[in-house]
N, C-alpha and C positions, 0 to 999 in steps of 0.2 A: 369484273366477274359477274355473270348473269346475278337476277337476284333470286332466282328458282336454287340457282347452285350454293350460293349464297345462304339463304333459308333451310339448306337443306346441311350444310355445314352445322350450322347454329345448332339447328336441331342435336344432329348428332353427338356435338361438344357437350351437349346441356343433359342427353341421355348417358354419355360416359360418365359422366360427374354424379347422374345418380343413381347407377350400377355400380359407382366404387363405393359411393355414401353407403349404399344398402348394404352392400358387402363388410364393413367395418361395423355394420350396428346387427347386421342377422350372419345368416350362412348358407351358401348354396343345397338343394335349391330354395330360394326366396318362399314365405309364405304364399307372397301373389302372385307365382311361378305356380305353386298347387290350385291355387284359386283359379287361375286364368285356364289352364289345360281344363281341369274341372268344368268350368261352365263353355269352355269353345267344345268340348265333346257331348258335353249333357246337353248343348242345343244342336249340334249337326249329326248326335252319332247314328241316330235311322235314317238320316237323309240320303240313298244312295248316290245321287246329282251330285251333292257336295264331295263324299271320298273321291269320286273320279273324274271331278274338277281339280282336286287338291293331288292327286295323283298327276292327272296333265301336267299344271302348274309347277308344281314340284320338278317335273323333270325338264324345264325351261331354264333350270338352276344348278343342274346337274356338269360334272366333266367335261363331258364328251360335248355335248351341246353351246357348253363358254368356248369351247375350243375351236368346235365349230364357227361360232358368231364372231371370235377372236379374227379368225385367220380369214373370214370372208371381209373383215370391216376392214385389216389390214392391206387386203387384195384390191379395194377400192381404191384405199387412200394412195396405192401404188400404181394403178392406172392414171388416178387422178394429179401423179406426179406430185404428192403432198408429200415428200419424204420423211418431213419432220414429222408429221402428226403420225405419220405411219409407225417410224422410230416409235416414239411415245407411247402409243398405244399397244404395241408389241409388247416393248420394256416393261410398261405398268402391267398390264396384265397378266406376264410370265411370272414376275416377280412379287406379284401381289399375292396367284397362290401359292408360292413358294411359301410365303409369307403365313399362310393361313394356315397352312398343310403344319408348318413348326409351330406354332403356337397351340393348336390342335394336339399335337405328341408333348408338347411341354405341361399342360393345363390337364392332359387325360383326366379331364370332367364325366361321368358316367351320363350313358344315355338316361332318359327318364323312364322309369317303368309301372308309371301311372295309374297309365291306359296302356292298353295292346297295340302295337304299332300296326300300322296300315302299310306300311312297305318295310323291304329288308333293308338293314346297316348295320352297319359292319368295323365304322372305326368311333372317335370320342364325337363327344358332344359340345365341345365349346371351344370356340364360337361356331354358331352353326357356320358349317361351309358354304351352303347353297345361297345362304343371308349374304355371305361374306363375298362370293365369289358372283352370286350376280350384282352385286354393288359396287363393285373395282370392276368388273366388265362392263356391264349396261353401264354405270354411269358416265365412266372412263370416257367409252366409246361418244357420250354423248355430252359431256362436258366438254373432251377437245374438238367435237364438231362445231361446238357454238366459235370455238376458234378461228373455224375457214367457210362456216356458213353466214354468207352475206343476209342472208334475210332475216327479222327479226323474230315473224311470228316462227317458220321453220326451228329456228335456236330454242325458243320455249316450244315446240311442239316435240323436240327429240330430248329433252329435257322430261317433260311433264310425263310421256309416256316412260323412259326410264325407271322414274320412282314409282312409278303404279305400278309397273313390272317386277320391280323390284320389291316393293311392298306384297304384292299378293304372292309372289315365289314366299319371302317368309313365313308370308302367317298359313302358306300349306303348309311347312314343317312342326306345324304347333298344330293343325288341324289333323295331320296324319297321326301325331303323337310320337313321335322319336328327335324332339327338341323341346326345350323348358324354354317360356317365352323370355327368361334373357338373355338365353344362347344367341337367339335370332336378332332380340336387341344389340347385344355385342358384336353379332356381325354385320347389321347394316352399318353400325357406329363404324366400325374397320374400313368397311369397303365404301363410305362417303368419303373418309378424312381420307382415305388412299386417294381416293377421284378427285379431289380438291387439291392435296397435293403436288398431281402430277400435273393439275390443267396450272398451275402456278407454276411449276420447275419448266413448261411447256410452253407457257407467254411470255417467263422471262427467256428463254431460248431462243424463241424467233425474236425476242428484241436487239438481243444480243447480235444477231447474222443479220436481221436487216429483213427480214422475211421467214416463206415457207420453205425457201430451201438455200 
């Protein structure tokens, strides 16, 4: 396993473990859930650059656009006659928001009402979706490439920029103000250990067959 993937695993494990610790000693939201929205709007909120950066961003995170970047990564990997990784990547990412979407109507966490929100929404608040959904996409996508990309730095360069992608998609949802920063925590957490995962159920499969197809 890469060791970008790898580190980013760790991470996530070590942030679930204390989002559950906090949650057995406070109650949602978190005191430094108010602390944190508080000071990321008390220092961006006259910046108009930053809302319609965090606006852009944001919507790199959104439905329509995972959907998008889904069914194009998939349409390559299917030129490129990579069946398996195609499968895989398909699978995880259908099934990942399926995944989100239930735990989302399960958890019916209320949005946060702080701050004044910077865009409209519409359903619950945890785990954030957009945290969660670029995280099982972008990473997916870029954990099973390190699988069929021969080059080294290539695998850490589709890697590295995933998580920066993925990172600034979250912290717009806490910038715009209609996520409490553990939402976003909880959905990077979801959408690393899904991309981990699948590039694991994904390596022992092609061991299994003897290859990529």
């Amino acid at each position: 396993m890469p060791p970008l993937l790898t580190g980013a695993g760790i991470a996530a494990v070590a942030i679930t473990v204390a989002l559950l610790l906090g949650l057995m000693a406070d109650r949602w939201p978190f005191a430094i859930d108010r602390w944190l929205m508080l000071a990321v709007r008390g220092q961006v909120g006259g910046v108009g650059w930053v809302r319609n950066a965090a606006v852009n961003l944001t919507a790199l995170g959104s439905v329509t656009v995972l959907t998008v970047v889904t069914i194009a990564a998939v349409g390559l990997l299917l030129v490129q006659r990579l069946w398996l990784t195609a499968l895989a990547t398909a699978a995880a990412c259908w099934s990942g928001g399926w995944a989100v979407t239930l735990v989302k109507n399960e958890v019916s966490r209320p949005r946060p009402t702080l701050v004044p929100h910077w865009v409209d929404v519409h359903n619950a608040s945890f785990p954030s979706g957009h945290a969660a959904g670029s995280a099982l996409v972008y990473l997916t996508i870029a954990a099973l490439a390190t699988q069929v990309l021969r080059d080294a730095a290539a695998r850490r360069y589709v890697l590295a920029l995933a998580i920066l992608l993925v990172g600034a998609i979250g912290i717009s949802r806490v910038v715009l103000g209609v996520h409490w920063p553990s939402d976003v925590l909880a959905g990077w957490c979801f959408g690393t250990l899904w991309a981990l995962a699948w590039w694991k159920a994904t390596a022992a499969a092609r061991q299994s067959i003897g290859g990529e197809r």
